[in-house]
C-alpha positions as CSV (number, residue, x, y, z in Angstrom):
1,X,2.0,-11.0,-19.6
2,X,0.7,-7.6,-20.2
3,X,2.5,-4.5,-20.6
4,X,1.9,-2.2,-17.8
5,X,4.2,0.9,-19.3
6,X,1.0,3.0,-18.7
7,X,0.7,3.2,-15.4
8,X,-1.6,6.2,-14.2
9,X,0.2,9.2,-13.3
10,X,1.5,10.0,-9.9
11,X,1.2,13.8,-10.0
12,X,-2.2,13.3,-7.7
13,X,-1.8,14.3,-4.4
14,X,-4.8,12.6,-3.2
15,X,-4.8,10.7,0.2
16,X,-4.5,7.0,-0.5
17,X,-5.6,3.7,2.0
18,X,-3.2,1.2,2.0
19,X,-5.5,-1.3,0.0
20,X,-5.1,1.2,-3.4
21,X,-1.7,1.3,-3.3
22,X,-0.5,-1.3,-5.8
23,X,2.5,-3.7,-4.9
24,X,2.0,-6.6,-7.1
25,X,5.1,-6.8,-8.2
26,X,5.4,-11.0,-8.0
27,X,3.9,-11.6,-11.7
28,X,6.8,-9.4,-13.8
29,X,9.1,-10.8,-11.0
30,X,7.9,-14.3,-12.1
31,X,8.1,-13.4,-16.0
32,X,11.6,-12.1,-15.8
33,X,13.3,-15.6,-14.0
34,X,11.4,-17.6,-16.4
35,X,13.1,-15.7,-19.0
36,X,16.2,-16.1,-17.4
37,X,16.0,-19.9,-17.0
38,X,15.1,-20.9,-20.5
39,X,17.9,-22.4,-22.5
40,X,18.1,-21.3,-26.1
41,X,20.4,-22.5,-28.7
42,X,19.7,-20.5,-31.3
43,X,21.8,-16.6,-30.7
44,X,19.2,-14.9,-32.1
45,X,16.6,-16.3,-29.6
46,X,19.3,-15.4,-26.9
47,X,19.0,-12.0,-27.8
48,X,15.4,-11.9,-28.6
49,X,15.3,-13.2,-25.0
50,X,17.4,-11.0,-23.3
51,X,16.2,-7.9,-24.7
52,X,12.6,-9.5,-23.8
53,X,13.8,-9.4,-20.4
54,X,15.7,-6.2,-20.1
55,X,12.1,-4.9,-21.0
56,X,10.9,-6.5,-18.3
57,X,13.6,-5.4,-15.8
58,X,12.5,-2.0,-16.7
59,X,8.7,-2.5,-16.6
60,X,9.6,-3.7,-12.8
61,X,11.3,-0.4,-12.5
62,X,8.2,1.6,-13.4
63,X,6.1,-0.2,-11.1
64,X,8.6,0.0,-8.5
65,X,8.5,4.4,-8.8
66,X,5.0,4.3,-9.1
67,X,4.7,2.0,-5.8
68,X,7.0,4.4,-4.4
69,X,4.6,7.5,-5.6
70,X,1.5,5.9,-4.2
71,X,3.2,5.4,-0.7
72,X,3.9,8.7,-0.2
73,X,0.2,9.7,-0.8
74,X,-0.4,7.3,2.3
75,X,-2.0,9.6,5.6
76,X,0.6,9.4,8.2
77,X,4.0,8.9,5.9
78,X,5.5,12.2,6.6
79,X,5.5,11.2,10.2
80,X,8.8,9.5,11.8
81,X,8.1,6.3,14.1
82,X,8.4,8.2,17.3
83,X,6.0,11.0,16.1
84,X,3.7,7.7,15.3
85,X,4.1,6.1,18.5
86,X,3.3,9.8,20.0
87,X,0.3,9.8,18.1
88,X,-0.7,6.6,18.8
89,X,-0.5,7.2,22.6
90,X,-2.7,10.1,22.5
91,X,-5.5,8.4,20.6
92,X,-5.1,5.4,23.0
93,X,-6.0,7.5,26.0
94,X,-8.8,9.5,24.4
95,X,-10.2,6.1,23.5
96,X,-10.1,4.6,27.3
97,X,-11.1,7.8,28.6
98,X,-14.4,7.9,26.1
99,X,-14.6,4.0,27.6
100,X,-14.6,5.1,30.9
101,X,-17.3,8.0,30.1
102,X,-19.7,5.4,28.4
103,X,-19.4,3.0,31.3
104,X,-20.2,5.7,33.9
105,X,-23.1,6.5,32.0
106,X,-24.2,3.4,31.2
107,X,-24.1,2.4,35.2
108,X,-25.9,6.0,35.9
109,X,-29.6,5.5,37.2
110,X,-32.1,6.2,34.7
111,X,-35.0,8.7,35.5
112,X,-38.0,7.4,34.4
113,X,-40.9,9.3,33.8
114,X,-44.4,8.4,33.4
115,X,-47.3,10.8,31.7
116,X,-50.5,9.9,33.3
């Protein structure tokens, strides 16, 4: 498992899409139960082990704020569900009525001319 306590910085306030945004959070997840579930019987590899694993519980941690710092660079966060739904609405109709514009034109008669 590598160490991922250098994480880029979150101080840029750079739109993000929602594929950059990093949420891989299942392999230190994984790493941190399999620490938990092995059986030692020597103290010292107890507490090799659970210090191995409190580092890990933190690592999580980091990449849990920097998750959190990468979803608020998302387009569209600062806006409450109703405010979405608003929005949503209004791009909706533009959308049908540039529909309906394309069909009329598309039905329209052409005028052909011809150069002789």
């Amino acid at each position: 498992m590598e160490n991922n306590t250098d994480l880029p910085e979150s101080n840029n306030f750079t739109p993000l899409s929602v594929q950059e945004v990093d949420v891989d959070f299942l392999p230190i997840v994984y790493e941190i139960i399999r620490s938990v579930e092995r059986d030692f019987h020597d103290n010292s590899a107890k507490a090799r082990e659970s210090q191995d694993c409190s580092q890990k519980v933190l690592e999580l941690q980091k990449k849990f704020d920097y998750a959190r710092a990468q979803i608020r660079r998302l387009p569209g966060i600062e806006y409450n569900k109703q405010d979405q739904i608003k929005q949503f609405e209004v791009l909706r109709a533009q959308l049908q009525l540039k529909r309906d514009l394309l069909q009329k034109y598309r039905n329209m008669c052409s005028f052909e001319t011809s150069f002789k």
